[in-house]
N, C-alpha and C positions, 0 to 999 in steps of 0.2 A: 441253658439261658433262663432268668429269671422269671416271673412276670411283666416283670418293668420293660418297658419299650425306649429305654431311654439309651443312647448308643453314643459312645466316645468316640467324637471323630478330633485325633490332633493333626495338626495342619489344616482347619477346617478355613480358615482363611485363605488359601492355597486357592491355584487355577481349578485344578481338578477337587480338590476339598469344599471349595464352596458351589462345585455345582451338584456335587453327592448329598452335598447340605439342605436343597431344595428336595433334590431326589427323594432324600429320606424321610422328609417332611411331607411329601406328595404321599408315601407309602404307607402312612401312617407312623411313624417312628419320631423319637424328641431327639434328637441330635441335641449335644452339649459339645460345643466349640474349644478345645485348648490348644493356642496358638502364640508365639511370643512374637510374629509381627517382624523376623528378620527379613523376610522373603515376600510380605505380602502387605496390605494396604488395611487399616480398619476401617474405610469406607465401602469397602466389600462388605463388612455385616450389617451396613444400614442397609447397603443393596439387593442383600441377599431376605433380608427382612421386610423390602418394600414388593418384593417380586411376589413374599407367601404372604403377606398382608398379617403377619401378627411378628411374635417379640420372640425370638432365638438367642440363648444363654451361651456367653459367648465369654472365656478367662482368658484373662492375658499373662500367658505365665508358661514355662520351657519343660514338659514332659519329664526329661532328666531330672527333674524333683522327686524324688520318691515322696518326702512331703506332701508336697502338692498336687501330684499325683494322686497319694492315697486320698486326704481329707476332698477330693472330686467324685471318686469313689463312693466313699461313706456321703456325702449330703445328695448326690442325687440317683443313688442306688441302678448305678452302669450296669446296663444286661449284656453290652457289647462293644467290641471295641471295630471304630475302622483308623491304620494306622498308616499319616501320608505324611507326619512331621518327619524331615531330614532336610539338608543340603543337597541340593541336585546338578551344579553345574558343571559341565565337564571337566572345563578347563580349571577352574579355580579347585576343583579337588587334586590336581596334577600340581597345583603351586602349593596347597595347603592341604597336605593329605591328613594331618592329625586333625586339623576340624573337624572333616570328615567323619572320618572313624572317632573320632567322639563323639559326637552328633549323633551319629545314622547308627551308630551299635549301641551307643548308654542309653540313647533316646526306647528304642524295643528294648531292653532287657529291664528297664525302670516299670515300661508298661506291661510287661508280660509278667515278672515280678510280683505288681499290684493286683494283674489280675488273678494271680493263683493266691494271694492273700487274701481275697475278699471275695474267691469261688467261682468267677466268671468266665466263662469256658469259650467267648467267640470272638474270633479273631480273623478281622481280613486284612492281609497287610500287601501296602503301595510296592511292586517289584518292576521291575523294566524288562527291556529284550535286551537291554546292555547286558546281559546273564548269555547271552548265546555268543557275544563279538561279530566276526565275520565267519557265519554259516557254513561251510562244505557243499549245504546243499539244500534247495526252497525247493516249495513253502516252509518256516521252521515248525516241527511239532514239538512239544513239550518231553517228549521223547528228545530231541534234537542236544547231541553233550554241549555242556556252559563249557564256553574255550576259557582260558586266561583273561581276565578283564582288562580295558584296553586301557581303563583309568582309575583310579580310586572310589571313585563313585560307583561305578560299574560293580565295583569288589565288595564295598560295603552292601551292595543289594544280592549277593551271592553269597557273600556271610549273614546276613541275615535272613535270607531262606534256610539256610542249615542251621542256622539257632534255633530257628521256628518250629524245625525239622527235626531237630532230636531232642528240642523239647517237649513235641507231639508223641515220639517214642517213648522217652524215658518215665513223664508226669500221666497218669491218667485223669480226665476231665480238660484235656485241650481240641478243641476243634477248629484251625484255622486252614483258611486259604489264603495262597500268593498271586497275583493277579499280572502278569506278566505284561506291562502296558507297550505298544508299537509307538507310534507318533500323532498323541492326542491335539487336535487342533479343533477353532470355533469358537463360540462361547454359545452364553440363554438367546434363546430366542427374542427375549425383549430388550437385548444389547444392553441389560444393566452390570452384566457378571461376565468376563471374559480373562483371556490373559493378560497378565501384570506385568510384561519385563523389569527390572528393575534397570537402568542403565540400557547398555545397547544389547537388544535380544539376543540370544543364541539360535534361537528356533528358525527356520523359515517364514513360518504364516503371519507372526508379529511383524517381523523384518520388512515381508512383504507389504504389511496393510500401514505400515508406518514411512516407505515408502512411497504408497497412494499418495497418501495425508501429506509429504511435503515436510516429512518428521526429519525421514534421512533422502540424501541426497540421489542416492541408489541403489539396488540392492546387485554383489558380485555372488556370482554362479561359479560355486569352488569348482571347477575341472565337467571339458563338455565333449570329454576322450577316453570314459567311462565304458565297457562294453557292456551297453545297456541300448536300447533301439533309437533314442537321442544322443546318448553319448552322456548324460547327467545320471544324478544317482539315483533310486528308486528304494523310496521308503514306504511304510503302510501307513495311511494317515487315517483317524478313525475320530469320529466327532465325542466332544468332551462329553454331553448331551447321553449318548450309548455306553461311554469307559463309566459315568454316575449312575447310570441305571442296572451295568455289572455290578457295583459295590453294592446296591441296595440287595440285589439279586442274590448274590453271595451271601449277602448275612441271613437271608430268607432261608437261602439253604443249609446253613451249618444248622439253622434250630431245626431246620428237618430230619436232622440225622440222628437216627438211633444208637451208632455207638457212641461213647465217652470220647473218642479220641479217633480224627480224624486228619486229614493234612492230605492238599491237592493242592497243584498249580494249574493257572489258565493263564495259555495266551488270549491280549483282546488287541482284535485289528478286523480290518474288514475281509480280510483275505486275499487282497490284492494289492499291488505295488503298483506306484504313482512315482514320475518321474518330478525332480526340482524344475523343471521345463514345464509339465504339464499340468502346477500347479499354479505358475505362474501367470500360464495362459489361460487357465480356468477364472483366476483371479479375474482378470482383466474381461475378461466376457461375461460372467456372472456379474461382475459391479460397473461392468462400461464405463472403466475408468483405466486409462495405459500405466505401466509401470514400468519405471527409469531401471534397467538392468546391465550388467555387461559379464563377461565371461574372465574369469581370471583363474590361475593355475590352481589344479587339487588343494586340496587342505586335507594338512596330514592326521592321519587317525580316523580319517569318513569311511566308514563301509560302502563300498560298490551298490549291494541293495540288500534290502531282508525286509520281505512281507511273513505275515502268518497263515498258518496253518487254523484255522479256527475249530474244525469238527468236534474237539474235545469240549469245548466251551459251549457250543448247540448241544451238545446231545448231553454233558453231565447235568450243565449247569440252567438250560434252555434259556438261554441268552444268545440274543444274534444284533450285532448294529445293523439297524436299519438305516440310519440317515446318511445325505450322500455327500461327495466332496462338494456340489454345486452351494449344497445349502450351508454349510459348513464355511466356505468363504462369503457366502452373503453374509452371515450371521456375524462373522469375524471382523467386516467393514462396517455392518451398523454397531459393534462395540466401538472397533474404531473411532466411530463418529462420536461414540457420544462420551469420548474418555474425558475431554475435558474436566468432569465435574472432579476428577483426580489431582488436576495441574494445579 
């Protein structure tokens, strides 16, 4: 890594990119923003800019440029890269699997590409637990085999581990990490940065606080015959706040490292599985406010449950989420509240 503390994060307009974006800026670090704004809001970077109290350099422009790309490079001499630009949503990769896989594979090999032309060796790149499917057996370790992906998006984050992956072998001067995320929910604590749905969520926590608000009608609870201790499913939900303080954390550690060429995966969750039932009710006690639900048959393709195994991520990388689900849904209804300035 160079001297410059200057770190390319694309997708930085993103749920989880613009909260890394403060993170990196707390940490001492210049984040530079490139982001084309299919998935996300440019009122995010005033917001993200009123939270740090100064001015965040922020292009509007699609990574897949090698162009544009480079000349980002060359003017503000990138020491690093953090990489969240892709499409992420399940269902529309299963209708549109070429977007996809152009998107999420030209998008890293444009950036990986740049960075080996212009010498810059660190790389933390955005991966999921969609890499494991449905588990054999919990908590998952990183050890744990990637099944078959259950959708195209799923696949493009498991090919792009292995791109990462033999390109860390084959080139030397590459040190990246893949950061295997669970199910990030929350937003900033000053409810100016939060999650974005675009249209009707996919997520739970949006669904649920959109819900509160009177947004939607009610929220259905896919299948409550699950053999799980409610009968709903159980995922590891870990606040967005902790997954932006991995990414700052990770790039702290690639410049630690003394060989030329290094490559590790972490999962990040809190280590425990949370039922769709018991997030629900947290909701509703944390914010003393009821929410309209009802119970309606499975939805195909939900994994039964998968939390993580975190030991690897404490002990390599000494990073642990601290924060809890209570505060996580507080923090999720005061974005809530204050989304209008978006409408």
């Amino acid at each position: 890594m160079s001297n410059s503390n200057k770190v390319l994060v694309t997708g930085g307009a993103g749920y989880i990119g613009s909260h890394t974006v403060v993170s990196l800026v707390q940490a001492g670090f210049t984040p530079i923003i490139l982001d084309n704004f299919s998935n996300s809001d440019p009122a995010v970077i005033d917001n993200v800019m009123e939270i740090l109290q100064q001015k965040i350099t922020c292009i509007d422009g699609d990574c897949r440029s090698a162009e544009l790309t480079e000349s980002i490079f060359k003017d503000h001499n990138i020491s690093g890269v953090i990489h969240f630009a892709a499409s992420k949503a399940v269902g529309e990769s299963v209708e549109k699997p070429l977007l996809y896989y152009g998107n999420n594979l030209l998008s890293l090999v444009t950036v990986m590409e740049t960075m080996k032309k212009f010498g810059v060796t660190d790389l933390v790149f955005s991966s999921s637990c969609t890499v494991y499917g449905q588990p054999d057996k919990l908590p998952v370790t990183e050890e744990t085999e990637r099944k078959p992906a259950a959708s195209p998006y799923g696949n493009t984050k498991k090919i792009c581990e292995d791109i990462i992956s033999d390109v860390v072998q084959s080139e030397t001067g590459f040190r990246a990490i893949s950061l295997r995320y669970f199910n990030p929910i929350g937003a900033h604590p000053s409810g100016s940065i939060g999650e974005l749905p675009i249209g009707v969520p996919n997520n739970l926590v949006p669904f649920v606080s959109q819900t509160a608000a009177g947004i939607r009608e009610s929220i259905t609870v896919f299948g409550d015959d699950y053999n799980t201790p409610d009968g709903t499913c159980i995922r590891d939900y870990i606040h967005v706040m902790d997954l932006a303080d991995a990414h700052v954390r990770s790039l702290l550690f690639l410049t630690e490292q003394p060989d030329e060429n290094y490559y590790n995966m972490f999962n990040l969750g809190t280590g425990k599985g949370n039922s769709v039932m018991e997030v629900l009710k947290c909701f509703e006690e944390v914010n003393a406010i009821p929410v309209n639900y009802q119970i309606g048959p499975r939805r195909s393709g939900d994994i039964e449950q998968i939390y993580a195994n975190v030991y690897k991520a404490e002990n390599i990388l000494g990073w642990k989420a601290t924060r809890t689900m209570p505060e996580a849904l507080a923090d999720t209804w005061k974005w809530q509240q204050s989304l209008k300035k978006f409408s």
